[in-house]
DRENKE-660415 format. One line per field, with one value per residue: x, y, z of N, C-alpha, C, O in turn; residue in one letter; residue number from 1. Coordinates in pm, 1 decimal. Example, Ala and Ser with C-alpha at 12.3 -4.5 7.8 and 13.67 -1.06 7.14 Angstrom:
n.x c(1319.0	1285.0)
n.y c(-569.0	-225.0)
n.z c(780.0	708.0)
ca.x c(1230.0	1367.0)
ca.y c(-450.0	-106.0)
ca.z c(780.0	714.0)
c.x c(1320.0	1290.0)
c.y c(-330.0	3.0)
c.z c(780.0	787.0)
o.x c(1423.6	1340.9)
o.y c(-331.9	113.8)
o.z c(846.5	803.9)
residuo c(a	s)
num c(1	2)
This chain:
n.x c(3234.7	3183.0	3334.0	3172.5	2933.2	3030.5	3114.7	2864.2	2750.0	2961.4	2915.0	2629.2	2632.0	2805.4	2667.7	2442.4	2547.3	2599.9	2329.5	2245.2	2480.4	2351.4	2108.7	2138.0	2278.1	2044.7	1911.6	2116.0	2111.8	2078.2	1733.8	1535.7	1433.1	1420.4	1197.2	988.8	878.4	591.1	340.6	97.1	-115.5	-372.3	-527.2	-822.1	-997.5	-1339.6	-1636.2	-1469.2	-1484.9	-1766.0	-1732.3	-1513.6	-1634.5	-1851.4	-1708.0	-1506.5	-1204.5	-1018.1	-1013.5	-1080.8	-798.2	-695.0	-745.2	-711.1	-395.0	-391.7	-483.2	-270.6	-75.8	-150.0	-186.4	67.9	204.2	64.9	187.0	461.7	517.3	398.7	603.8	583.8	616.7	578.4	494.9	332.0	127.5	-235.9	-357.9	-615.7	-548.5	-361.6	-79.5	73.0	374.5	430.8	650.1	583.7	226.6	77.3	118.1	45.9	-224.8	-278.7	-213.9	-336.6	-578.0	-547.3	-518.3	-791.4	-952.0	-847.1	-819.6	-1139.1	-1193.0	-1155.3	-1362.0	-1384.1	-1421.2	-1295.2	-1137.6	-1016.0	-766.9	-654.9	-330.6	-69.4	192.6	463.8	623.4	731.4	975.5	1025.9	1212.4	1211.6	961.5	631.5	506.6	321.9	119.5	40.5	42.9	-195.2	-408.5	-370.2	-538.9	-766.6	-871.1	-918.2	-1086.6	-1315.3	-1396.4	-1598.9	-1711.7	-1509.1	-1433.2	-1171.1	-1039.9	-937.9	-700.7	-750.3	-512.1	-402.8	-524.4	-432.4	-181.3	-148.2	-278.4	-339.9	-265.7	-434.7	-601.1	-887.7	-1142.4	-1409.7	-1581.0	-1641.2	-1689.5	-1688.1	-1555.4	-1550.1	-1311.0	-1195.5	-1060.2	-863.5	-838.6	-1048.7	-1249.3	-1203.2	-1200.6	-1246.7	-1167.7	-1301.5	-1167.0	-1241.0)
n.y c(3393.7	3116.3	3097.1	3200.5	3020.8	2772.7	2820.3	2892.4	2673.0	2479.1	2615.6	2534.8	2273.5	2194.2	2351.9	2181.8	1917.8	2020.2	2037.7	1775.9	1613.7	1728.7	1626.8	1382.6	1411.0	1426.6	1229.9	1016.4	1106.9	1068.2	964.2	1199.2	1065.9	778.8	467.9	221.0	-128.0	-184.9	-412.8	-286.4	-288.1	-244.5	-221.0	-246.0	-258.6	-284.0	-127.5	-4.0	187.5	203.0	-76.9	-23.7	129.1	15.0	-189.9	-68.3	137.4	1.0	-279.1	-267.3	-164.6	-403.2	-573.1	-447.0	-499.7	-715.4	-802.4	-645.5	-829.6	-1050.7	-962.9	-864.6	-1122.6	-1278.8	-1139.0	-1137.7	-1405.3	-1434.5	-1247.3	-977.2	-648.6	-423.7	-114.9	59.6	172.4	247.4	287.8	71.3	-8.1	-99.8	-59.0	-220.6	-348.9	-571.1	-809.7	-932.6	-975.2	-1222.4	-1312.3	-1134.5	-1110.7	-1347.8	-1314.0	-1077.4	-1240.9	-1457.5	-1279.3	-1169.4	-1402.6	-1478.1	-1304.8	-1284.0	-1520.3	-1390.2	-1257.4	-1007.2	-762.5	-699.0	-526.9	-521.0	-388.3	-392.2	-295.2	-282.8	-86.2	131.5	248.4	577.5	538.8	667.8	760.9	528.7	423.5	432.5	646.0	828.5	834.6	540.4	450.3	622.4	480.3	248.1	277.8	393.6	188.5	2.0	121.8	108.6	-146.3	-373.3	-530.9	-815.0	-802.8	-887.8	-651.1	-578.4	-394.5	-382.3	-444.3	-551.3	-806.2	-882.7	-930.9	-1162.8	-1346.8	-1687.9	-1809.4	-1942.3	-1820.0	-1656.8	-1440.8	-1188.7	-998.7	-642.6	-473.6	-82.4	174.2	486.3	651.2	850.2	1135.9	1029.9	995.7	958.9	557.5	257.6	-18.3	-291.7	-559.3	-846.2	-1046.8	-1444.2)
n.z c(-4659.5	-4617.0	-4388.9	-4210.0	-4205.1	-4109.9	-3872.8	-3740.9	-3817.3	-3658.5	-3408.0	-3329.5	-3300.9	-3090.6	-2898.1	-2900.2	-2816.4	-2579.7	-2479.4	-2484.6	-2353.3	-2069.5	-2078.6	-2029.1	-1792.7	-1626.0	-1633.1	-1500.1	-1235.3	-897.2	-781.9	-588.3	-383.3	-215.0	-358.7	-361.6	-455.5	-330.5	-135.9	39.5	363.4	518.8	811.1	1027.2	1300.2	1318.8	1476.0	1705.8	1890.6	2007.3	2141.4	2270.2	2478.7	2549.6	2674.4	2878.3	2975.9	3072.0	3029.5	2747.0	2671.9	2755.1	2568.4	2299.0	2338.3	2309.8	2065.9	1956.8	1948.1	1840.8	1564.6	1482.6	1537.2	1298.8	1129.6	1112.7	1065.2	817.8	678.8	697.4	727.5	1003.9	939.9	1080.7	1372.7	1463.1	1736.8	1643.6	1425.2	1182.5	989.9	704.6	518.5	237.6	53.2	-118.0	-309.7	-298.7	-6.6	171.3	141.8	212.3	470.8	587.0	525.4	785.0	982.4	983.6	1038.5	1352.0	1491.1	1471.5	1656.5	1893.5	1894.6	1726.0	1467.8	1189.9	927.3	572.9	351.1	48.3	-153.9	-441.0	-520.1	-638.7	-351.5	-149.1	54.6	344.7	554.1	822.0	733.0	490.9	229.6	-27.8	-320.1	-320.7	-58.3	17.5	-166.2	-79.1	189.0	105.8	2.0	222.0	367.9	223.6	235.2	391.3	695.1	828.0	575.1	298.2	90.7	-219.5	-437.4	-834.0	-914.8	-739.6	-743.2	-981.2	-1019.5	-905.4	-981.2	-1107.5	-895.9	-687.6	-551.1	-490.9	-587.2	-559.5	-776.8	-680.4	-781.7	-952.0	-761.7	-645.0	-471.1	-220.6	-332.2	-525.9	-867.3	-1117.8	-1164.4	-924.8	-935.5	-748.8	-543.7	-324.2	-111.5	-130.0)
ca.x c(3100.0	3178.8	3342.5	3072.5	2868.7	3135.8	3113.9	2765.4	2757.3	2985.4	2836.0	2504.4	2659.9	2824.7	2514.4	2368.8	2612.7	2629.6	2215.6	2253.2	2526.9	2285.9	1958.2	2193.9	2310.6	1945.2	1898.5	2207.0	2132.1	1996.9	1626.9	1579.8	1345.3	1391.0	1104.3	1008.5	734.3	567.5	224.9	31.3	-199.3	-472.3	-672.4	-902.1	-1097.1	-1475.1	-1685.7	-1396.1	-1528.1	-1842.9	-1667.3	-1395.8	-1719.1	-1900.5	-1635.2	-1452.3	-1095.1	-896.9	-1104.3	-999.2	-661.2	-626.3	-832.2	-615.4	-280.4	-419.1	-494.6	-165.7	50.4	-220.1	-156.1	217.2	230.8	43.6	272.4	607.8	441.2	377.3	679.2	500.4	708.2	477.9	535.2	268.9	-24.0	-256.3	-446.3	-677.3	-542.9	-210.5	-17.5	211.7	391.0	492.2	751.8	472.5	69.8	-17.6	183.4	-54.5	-366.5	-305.6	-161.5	-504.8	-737.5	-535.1	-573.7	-957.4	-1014.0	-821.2	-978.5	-1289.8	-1178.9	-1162.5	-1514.5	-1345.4	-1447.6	-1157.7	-1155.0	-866.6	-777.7	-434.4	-291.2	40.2	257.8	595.6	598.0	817.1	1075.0	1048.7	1307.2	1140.3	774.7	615.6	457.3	320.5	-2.3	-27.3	-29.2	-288.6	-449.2	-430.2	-565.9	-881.1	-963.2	-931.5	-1209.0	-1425.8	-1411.5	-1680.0	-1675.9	-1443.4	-1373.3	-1017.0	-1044.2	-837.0	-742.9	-693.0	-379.3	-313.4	-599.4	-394.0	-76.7	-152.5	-292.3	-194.3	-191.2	-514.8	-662.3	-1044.4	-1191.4	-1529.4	-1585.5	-1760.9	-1745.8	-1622.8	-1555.4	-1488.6	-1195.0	-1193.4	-943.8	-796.3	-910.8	-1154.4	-1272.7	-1089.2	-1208.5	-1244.5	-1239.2	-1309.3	-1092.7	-1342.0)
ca.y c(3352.5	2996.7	3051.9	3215.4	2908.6	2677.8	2888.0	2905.4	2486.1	2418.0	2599.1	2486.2	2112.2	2246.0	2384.2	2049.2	1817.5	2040.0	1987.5	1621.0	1613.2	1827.1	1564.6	1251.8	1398.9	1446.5	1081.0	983.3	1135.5	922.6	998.6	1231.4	977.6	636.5	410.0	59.1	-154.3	-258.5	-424.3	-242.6	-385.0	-181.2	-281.5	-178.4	-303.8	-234.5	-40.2	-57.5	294.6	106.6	-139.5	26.6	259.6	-94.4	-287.7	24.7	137.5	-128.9	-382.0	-186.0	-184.7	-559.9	-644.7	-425.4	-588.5	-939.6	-775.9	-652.3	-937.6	-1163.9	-913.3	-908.3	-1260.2	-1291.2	-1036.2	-1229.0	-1567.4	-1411.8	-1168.9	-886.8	-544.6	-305.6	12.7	170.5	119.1	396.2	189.0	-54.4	-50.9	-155.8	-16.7	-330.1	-383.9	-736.3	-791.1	-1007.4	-979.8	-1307.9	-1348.5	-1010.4	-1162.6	-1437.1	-1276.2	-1024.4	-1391.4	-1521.2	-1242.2	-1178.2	-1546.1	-1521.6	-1185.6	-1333.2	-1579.7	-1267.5	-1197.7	-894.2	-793.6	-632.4	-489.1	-483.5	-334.2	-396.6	-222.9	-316.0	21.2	194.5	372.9	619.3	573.6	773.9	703.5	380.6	497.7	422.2	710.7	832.1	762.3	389.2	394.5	642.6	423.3	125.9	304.5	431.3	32.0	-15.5	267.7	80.3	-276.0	-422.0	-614.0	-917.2	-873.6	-848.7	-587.1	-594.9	-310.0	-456.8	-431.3	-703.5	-899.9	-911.7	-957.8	-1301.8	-1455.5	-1824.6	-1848.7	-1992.1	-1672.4	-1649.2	-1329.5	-1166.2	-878.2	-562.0	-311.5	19.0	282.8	631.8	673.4	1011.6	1194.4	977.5	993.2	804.1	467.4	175.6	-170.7	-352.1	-729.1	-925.6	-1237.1	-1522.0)
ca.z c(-4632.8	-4593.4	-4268.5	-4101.9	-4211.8	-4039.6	-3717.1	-3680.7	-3762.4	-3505.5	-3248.5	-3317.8	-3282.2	-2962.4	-2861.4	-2945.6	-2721.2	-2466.0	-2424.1	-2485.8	-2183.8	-1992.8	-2032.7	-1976.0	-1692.3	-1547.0	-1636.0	-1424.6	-1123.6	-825.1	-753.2	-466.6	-281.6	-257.4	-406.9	-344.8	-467.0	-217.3	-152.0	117.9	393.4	603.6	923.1	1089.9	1361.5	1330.4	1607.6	1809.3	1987.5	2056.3	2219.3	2420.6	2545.5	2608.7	2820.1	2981.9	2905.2	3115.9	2940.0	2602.5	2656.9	2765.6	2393.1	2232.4	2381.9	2217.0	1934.2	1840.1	1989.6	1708.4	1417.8	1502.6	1468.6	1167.3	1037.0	1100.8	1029.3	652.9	643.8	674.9	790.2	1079.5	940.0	1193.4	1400.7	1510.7	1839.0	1657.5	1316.9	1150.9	833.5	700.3	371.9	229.3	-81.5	-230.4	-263.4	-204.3	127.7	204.9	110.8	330.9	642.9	557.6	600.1	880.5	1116.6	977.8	1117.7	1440.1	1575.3	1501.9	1761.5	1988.7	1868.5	1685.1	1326.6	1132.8	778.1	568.7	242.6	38.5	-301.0	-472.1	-597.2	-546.7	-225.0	-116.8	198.9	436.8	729.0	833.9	716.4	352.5	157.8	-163.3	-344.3	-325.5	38.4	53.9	-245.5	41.6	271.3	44.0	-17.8	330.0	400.2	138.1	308.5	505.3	844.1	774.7	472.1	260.2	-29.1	-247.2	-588.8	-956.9	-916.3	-640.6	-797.5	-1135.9	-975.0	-798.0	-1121.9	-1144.5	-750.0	-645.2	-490.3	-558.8	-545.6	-626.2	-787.2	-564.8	-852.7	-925.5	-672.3	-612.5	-383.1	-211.8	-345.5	-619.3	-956.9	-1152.2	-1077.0	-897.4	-956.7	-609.3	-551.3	-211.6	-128.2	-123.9)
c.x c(3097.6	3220.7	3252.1	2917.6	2902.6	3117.5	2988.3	2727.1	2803.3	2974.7	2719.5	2525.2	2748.5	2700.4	2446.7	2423.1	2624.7	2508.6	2203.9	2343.0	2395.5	2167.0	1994.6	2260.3	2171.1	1929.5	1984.1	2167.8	2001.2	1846.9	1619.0	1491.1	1343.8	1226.5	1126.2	860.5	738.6	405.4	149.6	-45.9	-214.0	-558.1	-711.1	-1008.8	-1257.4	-1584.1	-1607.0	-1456.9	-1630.3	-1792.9	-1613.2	-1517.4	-1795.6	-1806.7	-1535.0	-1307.8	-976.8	-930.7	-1058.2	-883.5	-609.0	-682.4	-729.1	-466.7	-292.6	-421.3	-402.6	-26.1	-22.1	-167.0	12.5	245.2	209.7	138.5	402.8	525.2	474.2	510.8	671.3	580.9	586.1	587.6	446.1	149.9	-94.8	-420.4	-537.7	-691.5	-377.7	-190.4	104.5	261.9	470.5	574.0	699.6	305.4	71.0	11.5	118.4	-157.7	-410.9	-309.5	-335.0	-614.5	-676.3	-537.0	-752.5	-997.7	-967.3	-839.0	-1103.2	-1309.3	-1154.2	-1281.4	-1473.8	-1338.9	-1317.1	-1196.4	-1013.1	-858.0	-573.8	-451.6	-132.3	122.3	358.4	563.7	739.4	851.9	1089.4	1070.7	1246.6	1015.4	817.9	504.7	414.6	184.5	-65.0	-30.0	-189.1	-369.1	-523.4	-555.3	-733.7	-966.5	-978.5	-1104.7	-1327.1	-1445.3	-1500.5	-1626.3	-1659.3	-1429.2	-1282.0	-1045.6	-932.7	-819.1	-720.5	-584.6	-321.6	-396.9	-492.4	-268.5	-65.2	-250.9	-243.1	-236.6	-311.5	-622.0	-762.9	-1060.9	-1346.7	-1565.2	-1693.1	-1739.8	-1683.9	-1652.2	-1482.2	-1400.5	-1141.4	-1029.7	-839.5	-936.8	-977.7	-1200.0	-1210.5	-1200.6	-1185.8	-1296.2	-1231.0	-1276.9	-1252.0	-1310.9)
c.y c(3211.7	2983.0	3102.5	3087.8	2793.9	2702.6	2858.0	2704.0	2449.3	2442.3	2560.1	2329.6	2152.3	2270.1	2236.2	1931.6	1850.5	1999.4	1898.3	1633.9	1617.9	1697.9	1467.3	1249.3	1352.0	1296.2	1023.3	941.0	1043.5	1015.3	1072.0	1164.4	845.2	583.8	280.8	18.1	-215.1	-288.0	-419.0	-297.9	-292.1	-236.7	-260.3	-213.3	-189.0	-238.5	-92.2	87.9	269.4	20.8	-125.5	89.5	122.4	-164.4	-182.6	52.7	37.5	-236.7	-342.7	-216.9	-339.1	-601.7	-589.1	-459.1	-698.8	-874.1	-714.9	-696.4	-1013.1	-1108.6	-902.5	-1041.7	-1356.6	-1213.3	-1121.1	-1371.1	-1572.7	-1290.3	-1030.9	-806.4	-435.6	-206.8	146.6	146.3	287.6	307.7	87.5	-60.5	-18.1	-96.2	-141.8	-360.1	-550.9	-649.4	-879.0	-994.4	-1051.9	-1287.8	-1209.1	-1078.6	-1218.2	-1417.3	-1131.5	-1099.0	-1443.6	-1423.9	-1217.4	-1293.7	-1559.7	-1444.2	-1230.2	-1414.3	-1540.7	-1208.1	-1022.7	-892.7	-699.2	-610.8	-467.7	-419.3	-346.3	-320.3	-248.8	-173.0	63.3	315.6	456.7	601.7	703.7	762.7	588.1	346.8	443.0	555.8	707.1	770.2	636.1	345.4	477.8	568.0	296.6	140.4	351.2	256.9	-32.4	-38.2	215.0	-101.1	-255.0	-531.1	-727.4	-913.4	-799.5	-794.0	-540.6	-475.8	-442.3	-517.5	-523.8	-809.5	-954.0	-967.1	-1125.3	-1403.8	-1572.0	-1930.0	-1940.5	-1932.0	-1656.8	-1504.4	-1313.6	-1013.4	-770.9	-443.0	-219.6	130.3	412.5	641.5	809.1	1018.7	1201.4	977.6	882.4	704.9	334.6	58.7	-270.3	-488.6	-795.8	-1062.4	-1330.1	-1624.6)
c.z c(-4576.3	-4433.4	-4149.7	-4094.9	-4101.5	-3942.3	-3682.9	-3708.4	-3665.0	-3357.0	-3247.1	-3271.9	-3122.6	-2852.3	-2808.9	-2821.0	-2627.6	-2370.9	-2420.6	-2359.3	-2105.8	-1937.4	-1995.3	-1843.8	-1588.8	-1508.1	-1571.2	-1288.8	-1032.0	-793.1	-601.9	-353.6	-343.4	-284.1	-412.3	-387.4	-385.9	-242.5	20.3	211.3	510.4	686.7	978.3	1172.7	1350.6	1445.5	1745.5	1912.5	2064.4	2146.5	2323.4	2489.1	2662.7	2756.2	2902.4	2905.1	2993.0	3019.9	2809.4	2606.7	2678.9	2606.1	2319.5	2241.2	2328.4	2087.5	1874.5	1846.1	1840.6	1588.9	1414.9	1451.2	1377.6	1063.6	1018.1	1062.0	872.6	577.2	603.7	732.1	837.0	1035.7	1028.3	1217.0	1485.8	1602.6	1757.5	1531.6	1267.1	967.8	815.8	586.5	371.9	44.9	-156.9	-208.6	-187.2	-100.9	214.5	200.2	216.6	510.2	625.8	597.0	745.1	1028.5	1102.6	1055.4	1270.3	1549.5	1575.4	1600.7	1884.2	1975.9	1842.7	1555.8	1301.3	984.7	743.5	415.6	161.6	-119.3	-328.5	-573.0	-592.1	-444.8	-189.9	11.3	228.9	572.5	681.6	803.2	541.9	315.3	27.1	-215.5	-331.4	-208.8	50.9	-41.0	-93.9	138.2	225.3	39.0	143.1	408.7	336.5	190.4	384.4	619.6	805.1	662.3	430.5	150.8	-80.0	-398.3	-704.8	-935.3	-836.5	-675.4	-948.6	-1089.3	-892.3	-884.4	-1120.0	-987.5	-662.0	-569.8	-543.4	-527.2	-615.0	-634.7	-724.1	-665.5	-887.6	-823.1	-692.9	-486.2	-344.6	-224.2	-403.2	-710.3	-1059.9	-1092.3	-1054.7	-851.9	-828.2	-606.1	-359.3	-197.8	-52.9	-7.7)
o.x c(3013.4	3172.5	3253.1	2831.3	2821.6	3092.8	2982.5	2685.7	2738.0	2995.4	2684.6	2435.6	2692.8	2664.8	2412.6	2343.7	2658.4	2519.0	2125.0	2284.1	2336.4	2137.9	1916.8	2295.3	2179.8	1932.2	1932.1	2172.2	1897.1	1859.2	1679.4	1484.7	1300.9	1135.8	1228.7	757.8	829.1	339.7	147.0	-80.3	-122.6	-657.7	-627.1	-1121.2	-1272.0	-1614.4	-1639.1	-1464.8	-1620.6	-1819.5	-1632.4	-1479.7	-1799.9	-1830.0	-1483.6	-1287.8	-860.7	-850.8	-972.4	-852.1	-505.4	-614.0	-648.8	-408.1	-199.3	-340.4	-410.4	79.9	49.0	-107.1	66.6	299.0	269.6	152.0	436.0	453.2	538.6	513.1	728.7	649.6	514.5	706.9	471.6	66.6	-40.0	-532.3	-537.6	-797.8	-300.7	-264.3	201.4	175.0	532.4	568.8	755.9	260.5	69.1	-79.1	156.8	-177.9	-505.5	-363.7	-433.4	-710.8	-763.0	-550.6	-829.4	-1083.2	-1031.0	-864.1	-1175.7	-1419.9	-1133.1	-1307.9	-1516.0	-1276.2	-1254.8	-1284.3	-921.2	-968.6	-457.1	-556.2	-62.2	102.1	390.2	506.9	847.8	772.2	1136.8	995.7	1227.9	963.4	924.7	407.4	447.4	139.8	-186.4	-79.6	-288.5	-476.3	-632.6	-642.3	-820.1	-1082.7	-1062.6	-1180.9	-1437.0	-1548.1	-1510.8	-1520.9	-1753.6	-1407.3	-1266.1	-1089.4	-844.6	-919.3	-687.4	-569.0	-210.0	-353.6	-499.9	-251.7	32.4	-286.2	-121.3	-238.8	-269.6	-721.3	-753.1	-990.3	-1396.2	-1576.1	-1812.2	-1770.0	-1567.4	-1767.0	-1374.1	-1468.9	-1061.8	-932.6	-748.2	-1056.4	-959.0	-1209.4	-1160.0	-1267.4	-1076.7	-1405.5	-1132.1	-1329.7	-1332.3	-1392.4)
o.y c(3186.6	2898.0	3063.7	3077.5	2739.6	2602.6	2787.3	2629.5	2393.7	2378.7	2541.4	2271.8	2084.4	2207.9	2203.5	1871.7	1767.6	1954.7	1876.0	1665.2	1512.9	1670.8	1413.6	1147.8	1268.5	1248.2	912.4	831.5	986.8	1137.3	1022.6	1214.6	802.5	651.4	222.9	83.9	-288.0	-227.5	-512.8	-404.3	-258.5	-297.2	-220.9	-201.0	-68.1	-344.4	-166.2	57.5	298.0	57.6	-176.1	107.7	119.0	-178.9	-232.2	4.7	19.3	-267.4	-420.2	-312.4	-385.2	-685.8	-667.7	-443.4	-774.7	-913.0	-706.3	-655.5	-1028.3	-1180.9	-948.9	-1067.3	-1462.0	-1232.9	-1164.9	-1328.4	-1657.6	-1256.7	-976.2	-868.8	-374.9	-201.4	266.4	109.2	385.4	281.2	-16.6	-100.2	67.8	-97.2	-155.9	-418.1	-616.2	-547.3	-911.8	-1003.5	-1035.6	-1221.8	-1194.7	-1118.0	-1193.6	-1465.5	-1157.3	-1065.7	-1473.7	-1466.1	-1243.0	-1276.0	-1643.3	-1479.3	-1217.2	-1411.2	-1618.3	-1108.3	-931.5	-981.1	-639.6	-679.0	-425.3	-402.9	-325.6	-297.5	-234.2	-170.4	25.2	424.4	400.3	642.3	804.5	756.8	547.8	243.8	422.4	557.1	612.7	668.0	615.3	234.4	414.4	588.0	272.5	56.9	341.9	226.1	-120.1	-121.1	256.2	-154.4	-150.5	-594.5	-781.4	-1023.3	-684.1	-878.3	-478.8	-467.9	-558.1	-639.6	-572.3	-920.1	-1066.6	-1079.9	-1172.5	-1516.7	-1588.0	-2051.7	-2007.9	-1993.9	-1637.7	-1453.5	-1391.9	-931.2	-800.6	-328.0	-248.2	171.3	430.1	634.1	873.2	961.7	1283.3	969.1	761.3	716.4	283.6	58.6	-327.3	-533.1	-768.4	-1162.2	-1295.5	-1712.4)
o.z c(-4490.1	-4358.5	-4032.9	-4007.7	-4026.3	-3874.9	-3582.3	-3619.5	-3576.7	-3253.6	-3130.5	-3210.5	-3036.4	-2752.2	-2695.2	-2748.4	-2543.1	-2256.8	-2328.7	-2255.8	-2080.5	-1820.9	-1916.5	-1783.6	-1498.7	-1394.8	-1559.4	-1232.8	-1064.9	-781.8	-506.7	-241.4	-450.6	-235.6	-448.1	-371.3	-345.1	-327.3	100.0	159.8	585.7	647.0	1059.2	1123.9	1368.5	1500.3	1838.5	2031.5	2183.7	2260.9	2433.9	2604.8	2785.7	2876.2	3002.6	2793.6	2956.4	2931.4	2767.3	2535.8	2630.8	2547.7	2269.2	2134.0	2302.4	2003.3	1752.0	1798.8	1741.2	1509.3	1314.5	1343.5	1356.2	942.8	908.0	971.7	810.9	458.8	509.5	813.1	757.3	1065.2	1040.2	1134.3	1536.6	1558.7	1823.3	1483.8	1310.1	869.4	890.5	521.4	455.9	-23.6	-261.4	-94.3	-65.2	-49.8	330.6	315.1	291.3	609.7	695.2	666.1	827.2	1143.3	1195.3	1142.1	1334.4	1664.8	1674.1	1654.7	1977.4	2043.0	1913.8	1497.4	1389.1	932.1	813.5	364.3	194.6	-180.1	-228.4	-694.4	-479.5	-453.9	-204.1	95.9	176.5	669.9	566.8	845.9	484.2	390.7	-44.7	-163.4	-330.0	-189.7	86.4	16.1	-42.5	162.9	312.4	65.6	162.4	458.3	373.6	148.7	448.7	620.1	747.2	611.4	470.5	72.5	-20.2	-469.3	-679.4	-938.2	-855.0	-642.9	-997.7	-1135.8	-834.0	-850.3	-1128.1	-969.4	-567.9	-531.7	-664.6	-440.2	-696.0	-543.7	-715.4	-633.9	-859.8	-805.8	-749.2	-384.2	-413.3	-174.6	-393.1	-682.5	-1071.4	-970.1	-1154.7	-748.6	-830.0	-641.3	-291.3	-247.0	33.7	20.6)
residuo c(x	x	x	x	x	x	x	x	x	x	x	x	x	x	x	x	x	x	x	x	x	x	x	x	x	x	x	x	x	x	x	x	x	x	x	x	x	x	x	x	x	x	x	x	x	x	x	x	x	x	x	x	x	x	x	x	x	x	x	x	x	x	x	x	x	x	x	x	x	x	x	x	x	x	x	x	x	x	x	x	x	x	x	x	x	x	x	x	x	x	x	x	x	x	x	x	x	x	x	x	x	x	x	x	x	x	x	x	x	x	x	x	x	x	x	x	x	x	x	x	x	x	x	x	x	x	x	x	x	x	x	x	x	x	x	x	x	x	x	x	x	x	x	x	x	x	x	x	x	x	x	x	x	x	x	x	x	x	x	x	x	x	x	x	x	x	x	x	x	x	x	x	x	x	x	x	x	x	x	x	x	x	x	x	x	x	x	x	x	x	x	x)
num c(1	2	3	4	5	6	7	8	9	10	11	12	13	14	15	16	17	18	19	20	21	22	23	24	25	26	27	28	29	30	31	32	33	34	35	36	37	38	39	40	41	42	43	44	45	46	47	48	49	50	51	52	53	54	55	56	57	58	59	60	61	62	63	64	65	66	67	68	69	70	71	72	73	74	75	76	77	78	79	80	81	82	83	84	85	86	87	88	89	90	91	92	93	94	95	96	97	98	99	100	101	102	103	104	105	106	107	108	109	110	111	112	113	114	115	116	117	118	119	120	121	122	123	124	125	126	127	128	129	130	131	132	133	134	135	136	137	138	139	140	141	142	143	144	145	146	147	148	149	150	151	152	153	154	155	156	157	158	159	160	161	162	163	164	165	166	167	168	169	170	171	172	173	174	175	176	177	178	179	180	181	182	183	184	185	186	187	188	189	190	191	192)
């Protein structure tokens, strides 16, 4: 009797280490998509269709040529990486808020000197790589605060508001919002 006791202990402890292996392997293995935090940054010129319709499309295309030699060079200025523009708005991640925030106010102010309003919208999350591209909820997150910005101004989530604590960064709170397509509500502040 005793040794069918013995048997069925040590395979149950067999059993046992083989599922322990098993979950430490899972835990091992490399993720099958890289992930980076990154902090997001959306722009969007406002009634640019208006516009291009207004001054013609040669006229369009020379505005838009200034306008993304300026955001270019706000981008390197602040260390900002173009991950993609889609004609008269820019996708860009930084490896810090603030240095977003800012490169966010310094093209808001220098389009305006193009008599061009811009909206921008940033969010700080891990994004997924993809090739040379960023994915994954927290860009489309960016891209939702973007969508909820008004003409000139930098909106910003909690999340890059909390993150830049300390730094001298004013903001003012615009509320909670509904964000199509993400859940619940997301806490939106406007750099001052």
């Amino acid at each position: 009797m005793r040794s069918i006791y013995h048997w069925v202990d040590r395979r149950a402890n067999e059993i046992a280490l083989t599922e322990t292996r098993r979950i430490a392997d899972l835990a091992v293995r490399e993720p099958t998509t890289e992930r980076v935090l990154s902090t997001v940054l959306f722009t969007d010129l406002v009634g640019s269709t208006e516009r291009a319709v207004e001054v013609g499309d040669e006229a369009w295309a020379d505005i838009l040529g200034r306008h993304h030699a300026l955001v270019r060079r706000q981008l390197d200025r602040f260390r900002g990486q173009e991950i993609d523009n889609a004609g008269d708005g820019f996708l860009a991640a930084f490896d810090g808020p603030a240095r977003a925030i800012l490169c966010a106010r310094a093209i808001t102010e220098a389009l305006g000197e193009l008599g061009l309003e811009v909206r921008s919208g940033l969010h700080t999350g891990e994004c997924e790589l993809v090739g040379e591209k960023l994915g994954g909820i927290a860009v489309h997150i960016g891209a939702r605060v973007a969508g909820s910005a008004q003409a000139g101004e930098v909106l910003v989530s909690s999340t890059v508001k909390d993150l830049v604590a300390g730094s001298g960064i004013e903001f003012e709170d615009r509320g909670e919002h509904t964000l199509k397509g993400l859940p619940g509500q997301w806490r939106l502040y406007a750099l001052r």
